[in-house]
C-alpha positions in Angstrom: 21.6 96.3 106.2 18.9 98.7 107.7 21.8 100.9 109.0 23.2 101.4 105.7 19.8 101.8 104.0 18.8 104.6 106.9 22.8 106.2 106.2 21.4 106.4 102.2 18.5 108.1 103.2 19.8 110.6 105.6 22.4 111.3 103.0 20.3 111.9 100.2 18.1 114.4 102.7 20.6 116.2 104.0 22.1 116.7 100.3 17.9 118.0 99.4 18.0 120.5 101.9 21.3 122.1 101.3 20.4 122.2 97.8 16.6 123.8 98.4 18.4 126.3 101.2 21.0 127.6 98.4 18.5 127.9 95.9 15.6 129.6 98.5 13.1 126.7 97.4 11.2 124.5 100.4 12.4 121.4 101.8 10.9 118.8 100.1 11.8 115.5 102.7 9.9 113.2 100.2 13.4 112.4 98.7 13.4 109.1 96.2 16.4 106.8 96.6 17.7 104.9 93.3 15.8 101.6 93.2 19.0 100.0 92.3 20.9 101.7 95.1 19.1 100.4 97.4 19.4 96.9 96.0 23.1 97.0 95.3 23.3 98.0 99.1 21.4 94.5 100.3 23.3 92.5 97.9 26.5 93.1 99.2 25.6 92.8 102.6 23.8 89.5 101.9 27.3 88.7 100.2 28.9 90.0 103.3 26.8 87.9 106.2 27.1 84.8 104.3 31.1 85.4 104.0 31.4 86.1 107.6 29.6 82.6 107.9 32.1 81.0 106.1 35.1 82.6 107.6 33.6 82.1 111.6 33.2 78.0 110.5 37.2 78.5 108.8 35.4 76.7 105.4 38.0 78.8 103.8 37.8 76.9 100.0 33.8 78.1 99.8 35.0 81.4 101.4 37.2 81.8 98.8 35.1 80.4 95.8 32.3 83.0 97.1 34.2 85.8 97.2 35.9 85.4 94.0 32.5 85.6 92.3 31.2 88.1 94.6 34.5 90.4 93.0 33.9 89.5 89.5 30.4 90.5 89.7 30.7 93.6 91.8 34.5 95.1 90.5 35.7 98.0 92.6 34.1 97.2 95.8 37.3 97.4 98.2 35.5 95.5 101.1 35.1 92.5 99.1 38.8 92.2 97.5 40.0 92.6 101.2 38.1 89.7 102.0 39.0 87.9 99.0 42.8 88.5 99.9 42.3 87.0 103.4 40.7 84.0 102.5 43.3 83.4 99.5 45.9 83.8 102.4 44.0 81.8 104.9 43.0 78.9 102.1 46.5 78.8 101.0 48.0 78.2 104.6 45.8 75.6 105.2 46.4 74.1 101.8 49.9 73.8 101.8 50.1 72.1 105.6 48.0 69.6 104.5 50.5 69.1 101.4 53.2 66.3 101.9 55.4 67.7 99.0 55.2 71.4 101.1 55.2 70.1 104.5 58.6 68.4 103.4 60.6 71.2 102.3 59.1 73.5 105.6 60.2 71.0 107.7 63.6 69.4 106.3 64.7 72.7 104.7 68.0 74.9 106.5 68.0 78.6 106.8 70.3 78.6 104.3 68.2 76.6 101.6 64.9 78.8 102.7 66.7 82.0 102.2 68.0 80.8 98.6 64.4 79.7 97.9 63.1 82.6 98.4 66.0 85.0 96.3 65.1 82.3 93.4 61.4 83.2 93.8 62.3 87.2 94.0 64.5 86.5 90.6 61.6 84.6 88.8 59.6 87.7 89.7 61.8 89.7 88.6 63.3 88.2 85.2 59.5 86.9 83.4 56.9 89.1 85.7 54.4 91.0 83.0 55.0 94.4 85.6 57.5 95.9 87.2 57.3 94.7 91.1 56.6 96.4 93.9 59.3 94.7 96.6 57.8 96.7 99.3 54.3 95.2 98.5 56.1 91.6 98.4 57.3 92.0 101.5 53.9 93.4 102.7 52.2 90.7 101.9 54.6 88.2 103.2 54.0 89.8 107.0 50.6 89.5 106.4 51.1 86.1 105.3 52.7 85.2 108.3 49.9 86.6 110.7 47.5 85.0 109.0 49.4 81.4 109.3 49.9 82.0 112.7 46.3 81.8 113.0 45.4 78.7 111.3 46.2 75.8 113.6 48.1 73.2 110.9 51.0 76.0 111.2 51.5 76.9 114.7 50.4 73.4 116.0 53.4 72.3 113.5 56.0 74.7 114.7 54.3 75.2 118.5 53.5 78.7 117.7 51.7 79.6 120.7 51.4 83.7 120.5 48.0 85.1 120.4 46.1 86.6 117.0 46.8 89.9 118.9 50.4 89.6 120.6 51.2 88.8 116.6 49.0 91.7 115.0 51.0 94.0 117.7 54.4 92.5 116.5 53.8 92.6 113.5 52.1 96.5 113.2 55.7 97.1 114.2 57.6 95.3 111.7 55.7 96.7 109.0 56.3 100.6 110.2 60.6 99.5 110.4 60.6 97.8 107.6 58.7 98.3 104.6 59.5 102.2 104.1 63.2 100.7 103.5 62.4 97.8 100.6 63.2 99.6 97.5 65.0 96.5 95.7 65.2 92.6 95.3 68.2 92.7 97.7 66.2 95.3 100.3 63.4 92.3 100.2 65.9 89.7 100.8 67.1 91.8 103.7 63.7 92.4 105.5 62.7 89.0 105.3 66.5 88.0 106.4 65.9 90.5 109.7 61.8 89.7 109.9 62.4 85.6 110.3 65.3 86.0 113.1 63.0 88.8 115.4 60.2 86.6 114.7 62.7 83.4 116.0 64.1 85.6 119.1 60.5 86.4 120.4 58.0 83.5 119.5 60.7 80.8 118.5 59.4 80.0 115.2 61.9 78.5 112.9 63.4 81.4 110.6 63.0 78.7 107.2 59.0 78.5 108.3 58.8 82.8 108.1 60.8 82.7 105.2 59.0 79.6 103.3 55.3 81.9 104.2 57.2 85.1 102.7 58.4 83.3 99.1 54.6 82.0 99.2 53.2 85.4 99.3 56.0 87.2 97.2 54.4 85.3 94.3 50.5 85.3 95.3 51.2 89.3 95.9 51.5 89.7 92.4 48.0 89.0 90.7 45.3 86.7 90.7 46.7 84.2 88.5 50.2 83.9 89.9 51.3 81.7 92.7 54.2 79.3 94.6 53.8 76.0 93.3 54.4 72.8 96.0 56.1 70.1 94.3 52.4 68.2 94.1 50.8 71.0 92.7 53.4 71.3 89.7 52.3 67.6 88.8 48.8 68.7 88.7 49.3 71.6 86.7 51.8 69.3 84.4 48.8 66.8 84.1 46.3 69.5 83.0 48.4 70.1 80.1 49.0 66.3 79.2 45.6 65.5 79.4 46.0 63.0 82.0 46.5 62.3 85.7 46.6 59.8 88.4 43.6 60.4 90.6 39.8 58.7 90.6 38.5 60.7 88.1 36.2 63.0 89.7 35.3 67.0 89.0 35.0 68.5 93.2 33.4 71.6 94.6 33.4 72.1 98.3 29.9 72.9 99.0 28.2 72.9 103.4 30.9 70.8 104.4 31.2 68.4 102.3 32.9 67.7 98.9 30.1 67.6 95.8 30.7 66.0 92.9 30.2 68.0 89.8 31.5 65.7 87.0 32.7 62.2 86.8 35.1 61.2 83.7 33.9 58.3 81.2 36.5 55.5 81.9 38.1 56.4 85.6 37.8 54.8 88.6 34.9 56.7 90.2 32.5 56.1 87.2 33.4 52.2 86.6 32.1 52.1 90.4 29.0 54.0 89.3 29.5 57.2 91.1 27.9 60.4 89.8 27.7 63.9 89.1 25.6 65.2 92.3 26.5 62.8 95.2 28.3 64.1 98.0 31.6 62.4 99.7 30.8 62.6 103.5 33.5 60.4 104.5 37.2 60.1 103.0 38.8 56.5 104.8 38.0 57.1 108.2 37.8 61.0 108.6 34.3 62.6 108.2 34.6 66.0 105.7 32.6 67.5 109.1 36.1 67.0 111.2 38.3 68.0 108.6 38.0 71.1 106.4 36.7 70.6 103.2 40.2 71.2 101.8 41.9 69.0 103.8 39.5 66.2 102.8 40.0 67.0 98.9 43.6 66.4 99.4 43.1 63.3 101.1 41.5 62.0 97.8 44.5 62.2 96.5 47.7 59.5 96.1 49.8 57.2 94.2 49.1 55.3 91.4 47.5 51.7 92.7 46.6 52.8 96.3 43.0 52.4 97.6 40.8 55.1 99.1 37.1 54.3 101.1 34.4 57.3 100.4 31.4 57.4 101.8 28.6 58.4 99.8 25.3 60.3 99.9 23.0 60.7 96.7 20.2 63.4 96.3 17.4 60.9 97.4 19.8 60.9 101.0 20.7 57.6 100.3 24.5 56.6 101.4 26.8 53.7 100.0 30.7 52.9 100.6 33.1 52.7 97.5 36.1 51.9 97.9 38.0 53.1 94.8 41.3 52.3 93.6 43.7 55.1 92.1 44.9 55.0 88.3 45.9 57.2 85.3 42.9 58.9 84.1 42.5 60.2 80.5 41.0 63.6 80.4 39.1 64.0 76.9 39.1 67.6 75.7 36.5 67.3 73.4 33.1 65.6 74.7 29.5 65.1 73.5 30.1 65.3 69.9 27.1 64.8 67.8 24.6 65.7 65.5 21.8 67.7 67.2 20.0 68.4 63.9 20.3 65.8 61.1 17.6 68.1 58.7 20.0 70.9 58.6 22.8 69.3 59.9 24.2 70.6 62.3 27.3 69.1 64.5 27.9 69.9 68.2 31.0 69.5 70.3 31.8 70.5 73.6 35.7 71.5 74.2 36.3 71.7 78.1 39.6 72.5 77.9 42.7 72.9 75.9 45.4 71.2 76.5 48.3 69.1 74.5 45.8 66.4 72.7 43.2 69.4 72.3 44.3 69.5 68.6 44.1 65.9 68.2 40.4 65.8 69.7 38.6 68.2 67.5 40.2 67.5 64.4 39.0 63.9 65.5 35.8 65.0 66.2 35.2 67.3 63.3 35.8 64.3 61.1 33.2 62.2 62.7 31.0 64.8 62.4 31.7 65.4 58.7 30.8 61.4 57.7 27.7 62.4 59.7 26.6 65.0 57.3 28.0 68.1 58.9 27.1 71.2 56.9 27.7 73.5 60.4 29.3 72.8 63.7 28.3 74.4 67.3 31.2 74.6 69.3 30.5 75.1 73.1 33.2 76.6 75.3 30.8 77.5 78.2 32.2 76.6 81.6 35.6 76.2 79.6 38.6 77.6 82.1 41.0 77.7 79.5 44.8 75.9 79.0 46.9 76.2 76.4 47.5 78.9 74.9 49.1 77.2 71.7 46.2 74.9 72.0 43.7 77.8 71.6 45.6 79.1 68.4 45.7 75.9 67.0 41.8 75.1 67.1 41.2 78.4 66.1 42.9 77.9 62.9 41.2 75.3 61.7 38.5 78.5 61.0 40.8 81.4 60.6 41.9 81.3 56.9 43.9 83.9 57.2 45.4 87.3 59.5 45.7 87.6 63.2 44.4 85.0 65.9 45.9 86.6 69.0 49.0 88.2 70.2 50.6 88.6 73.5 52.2 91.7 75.0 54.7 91.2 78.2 57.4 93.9 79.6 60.1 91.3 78.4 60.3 92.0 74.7 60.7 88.3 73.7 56.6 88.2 75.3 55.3 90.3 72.3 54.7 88.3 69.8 51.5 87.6 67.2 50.0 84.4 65.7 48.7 84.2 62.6 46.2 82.1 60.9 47.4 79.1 57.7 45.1 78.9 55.1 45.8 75.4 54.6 43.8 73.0 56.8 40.5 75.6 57.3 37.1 74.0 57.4 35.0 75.9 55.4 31.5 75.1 57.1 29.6 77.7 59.4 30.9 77.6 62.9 28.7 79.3 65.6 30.8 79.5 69.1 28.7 79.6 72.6 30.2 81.2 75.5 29.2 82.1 78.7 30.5 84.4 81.8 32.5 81.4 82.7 34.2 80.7 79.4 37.9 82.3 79.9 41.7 82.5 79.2 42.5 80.2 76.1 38.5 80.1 75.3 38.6 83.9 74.8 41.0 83.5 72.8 39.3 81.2 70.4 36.0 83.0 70.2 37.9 86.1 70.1 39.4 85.0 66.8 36.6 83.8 65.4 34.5 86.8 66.5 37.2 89.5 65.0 38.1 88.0 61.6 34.2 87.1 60.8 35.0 83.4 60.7 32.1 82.4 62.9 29.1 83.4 65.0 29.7 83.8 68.5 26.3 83.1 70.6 25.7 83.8 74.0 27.0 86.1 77.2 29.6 88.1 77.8 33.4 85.7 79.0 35.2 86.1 82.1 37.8 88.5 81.0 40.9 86.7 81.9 43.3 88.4 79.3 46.7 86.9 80.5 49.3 84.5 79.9 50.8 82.3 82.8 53.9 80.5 82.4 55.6 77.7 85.2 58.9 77.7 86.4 60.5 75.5 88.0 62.8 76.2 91.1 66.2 74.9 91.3 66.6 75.0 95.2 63.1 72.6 96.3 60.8 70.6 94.4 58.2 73.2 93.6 57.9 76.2 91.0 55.8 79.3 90.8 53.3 81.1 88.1 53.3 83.9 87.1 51.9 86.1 84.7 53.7 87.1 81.7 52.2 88.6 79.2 48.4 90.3 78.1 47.0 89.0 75.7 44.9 90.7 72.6 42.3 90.1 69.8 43.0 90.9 66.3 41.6 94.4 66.2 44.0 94.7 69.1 41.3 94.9 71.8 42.3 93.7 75.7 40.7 90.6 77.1 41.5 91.2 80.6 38.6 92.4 82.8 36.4 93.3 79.4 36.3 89.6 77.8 34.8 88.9 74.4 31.1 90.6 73.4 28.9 88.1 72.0 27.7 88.6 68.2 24.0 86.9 69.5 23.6 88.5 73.2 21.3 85.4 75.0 19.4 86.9 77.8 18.8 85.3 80.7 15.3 87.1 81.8 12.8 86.9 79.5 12.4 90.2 76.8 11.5 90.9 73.1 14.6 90.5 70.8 15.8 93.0 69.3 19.1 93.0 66.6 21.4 91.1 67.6 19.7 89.7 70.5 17.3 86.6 71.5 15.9 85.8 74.8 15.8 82.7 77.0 12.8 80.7 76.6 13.9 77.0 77.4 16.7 75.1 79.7 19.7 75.9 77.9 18.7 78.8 75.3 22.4 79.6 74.4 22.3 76.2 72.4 18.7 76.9 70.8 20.0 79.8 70.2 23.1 78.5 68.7 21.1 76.1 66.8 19.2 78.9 65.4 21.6 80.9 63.8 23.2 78.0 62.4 19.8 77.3 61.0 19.2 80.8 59.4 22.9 80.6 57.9 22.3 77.0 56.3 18.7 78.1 54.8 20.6 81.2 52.8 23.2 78.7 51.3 
């Protein structure tokens, strides 16, 4: 850090003094350097050091998770979305080699079957992606994909890859320069890959399906953020989110120091009828310690079939530890939680939608009718921490609001993306809905407060959302048991602004640091001011009625 502070400052000094020598004034060396220059400069190399922590100890789940938000909150800074690239490629190896469903098709899959994989992926991409592709970037990435693998021990201790990180950086240096200046086409990629997996064969006698299988992986993750191959386990995840349901022990994880934190526990699973909660730590999964297995590793091992048994060994805040021993079932996963009345002299409702998926509908129109026989003369709806879901499901809650015009429409190369959805009178609730949002709301919740916010239906409260304006759909692959996302469309408000990388402006701006409000704004003067704050506008709104 003291380097790149010192580089600022002889910088800025050498810029003063050939300034003051064209313009015949003296030298002044006294030369002030941007407070926040100097600050953005120790930030990102605290951001770096602990990074390079977590990539030395291979803890590539945080890595990943750290430089994700290091990106969104510093956009443009090339150093960080290299990093964030490597560890996506390094998390994702490791990932799918602990994955029975992908370990499966790498190992039981013919040359013949990998190489038809991989045209279906190339065809996906090229039939619903929201771009144009870049096949020489595919292919790119799927070289780098391969290095990388051949660094992570669950791939070459699976295949006996024995080269060294730099006999395979060498090779591969030279792939790149023959190849990639040739891939102007779908059938070019095929082609590489084809040629890439049999020199890779010939000189370190890896199996041509495993090069291939790491190159359909990439092709997809090349693409965007949001897009990605999907093993045959991680389509039944993705199919649960949108039911609403899932087998598993009902437990919200974050990997955090080596072991796996629990963040949330759902009302009614297996984990919270043995009293686990939101805060302890799982140290142990059966017989393996989360300090000899990566953190992703152990997360997978929490998962299993319906009726099977799992041992976790606990460790609470006070440093107490406890076994469970936990038995898998289908969980439930409510859409809609803490509904109430948080004021009953002005009253004013509260719910808290954490996602929307296919019963979202169902949930607040169940919720909102509780609320009414409460008394309900306004609702707060919270979509803080809310990742998103459905799209439909986001349309649909935001008609219940929208009497009438746009809610949202969607933009894709493919003309049968561009479409708009429009608001039904019948069914609106005509009380005052305030919306709170925060830098994590995203996706399907920008859509809903961007609704609200556009046609004047509501009163959005809070911080800025994520800005994740697009639309993912799945598809299936014919040839294995997995699929792939991939982005298909942009989405829009109803003025027609993007979501993607701006998100939705708050009508009430919340600040978190302490200020006089102005118009517009309040400031933060208790635990959660975006609710007091939400409850104050509804307040305001009621007393002018």
């Amino acid at each position: 850090m003291r380097s790149r502070i010192a580089a600022l400052r002889t910088l800025a000094l050498l810029l003063a003094i050939v300034a003051n020598t064209l313009t015949g004034r003296p030298v002044d060396a006294q030369v002030r350097i941007p407070a926040d220059a100097l600050v953005d400069v120790a930030e990102l190399d605290r951001i770096l050091r602990v990074g390079d922590q977590l990539e030395r100890e291979r803890r590539w789940g945080e890595a990943l998770t750290h430089y994700e938000e290091a990106t969104h909150q510093h956009p443009g800074r090339n150093e960080l979305q290299d990093r964030l690239v490597s560890a996506r490629l390094h998390y994702d190896v490791v990932r799918r080699y602990s994955d029975t469903s992908f370990v499966n098709v790498a190992t039981n899959f013919s040359q013949r079957q990998a190489l038809d994989l991989y045209m279906e992926v190339l065809l996906k991409i090229h039939s619903h992606y929201v771009e144009h592709p870049e096949w020489n970037k595919l292919v790119q990435r799927g070289i780098t994909a391969l290095q990388v693998a051949s660094s992570e021990s669950s791939f070459a201790e699976r295949f006996g890859l024995t080269a060294t990180e730099a006999e395979m950086a060498a090779f591969m240096d030279g792939v790149r320069a023959r190849y990639l200046p040739a891939v102007k086409s779908r059938l070019d990629a095929r082609d590489a890959v084809f040629h890439l997996a049999h020199q890779v064969e010939q000189r370190f006698r890896l199996p041509v399906q495993a090069t291939v299988l790491e190159c359909a992986c990439a092709a997809a993750g090349s693409l965007d953020e949001y897009s990605a191959f999907l093993s045959g386990n991680q389509m039944d995840e993705v199919l649960s989110q949108i039911e609403g349901n899932f087998v598993g022990l009902g437990i919200e994880l974050k990997a955090d120091n080596q072991t796996l934190l629990i963040v949330s526990v759902i009302p009614g699973g297996p984990a919270a009828d043995a009293g686990v909660q939101a805060g302890d730590r799982i140290i142990r999964v059966d017989s393996h310690s989360t300090e000899e297995v990566s953190t992703d590793v152990a997360a997978d091992m929490l998962k299993g079939p319906e009726g099977s048994a799992v041992s976790l060994l606990l460790v609470d805040g006070n440093q107490s530890q406890r076994n469970v021993q936990l038995i898998r079932r289908r969980v439930e996963v409510p859409s809609v939680e803490d509904v109430s009345m948080i004021d009953l002299s002005y009253g004013v409702g509260y719910l808290r939608l954490t996602s929307f998926q296919k019963t979202t509908n169902r949930d607040v129109d169940s919720a909102l009718w509780k609320l009414h026989h409460q008394g309900m003369r306004s609702v707060i709806i919270d979509v803080r921490g809310n990742p998103g879901g459905l799209l439909t499901a986001a349309v649909e809650v935001a008609d219940k609001f929208v009497s009438e015009g746009s809610i949202v429409s969607t933009r894709g190369r493919s003309p049968r993306e561009n479409y708009e959805y429009r608001a039904h009178l019948v069914g609106t609730w005509r009380v005052p809905l305030i919306v709170l949002i925060d830098g994590n709301s995203a996706s399907a919740s920008e859509i809903f407060a961007g609704a609200v916010r556009d046609n004047h239906s509501g009163t959005v409260v809070g911080t800025r959302t994520y800005g994740k304006g697009s639309v993912q759909g799945i598809f299936p692959l014919k040839v294995a048991n997995a699929g792939i996302r991939l982005t298909t469309a942009k989405f829009f408000s109803p003025h027609g602004h993007p979501i993607s990388r701006r998100g939705v402006q708050p009508d009430v701006i919340v600040h978190t640091t302490a200020r006089t409000p102005s118009s517009g704004e309040m400031k933060e003067d208790d635990a959660d001011a975006i609710l007091e704050a939400g409850v104050q506008v509804a307040r305001k709104q009621l007393s002018r009625r």
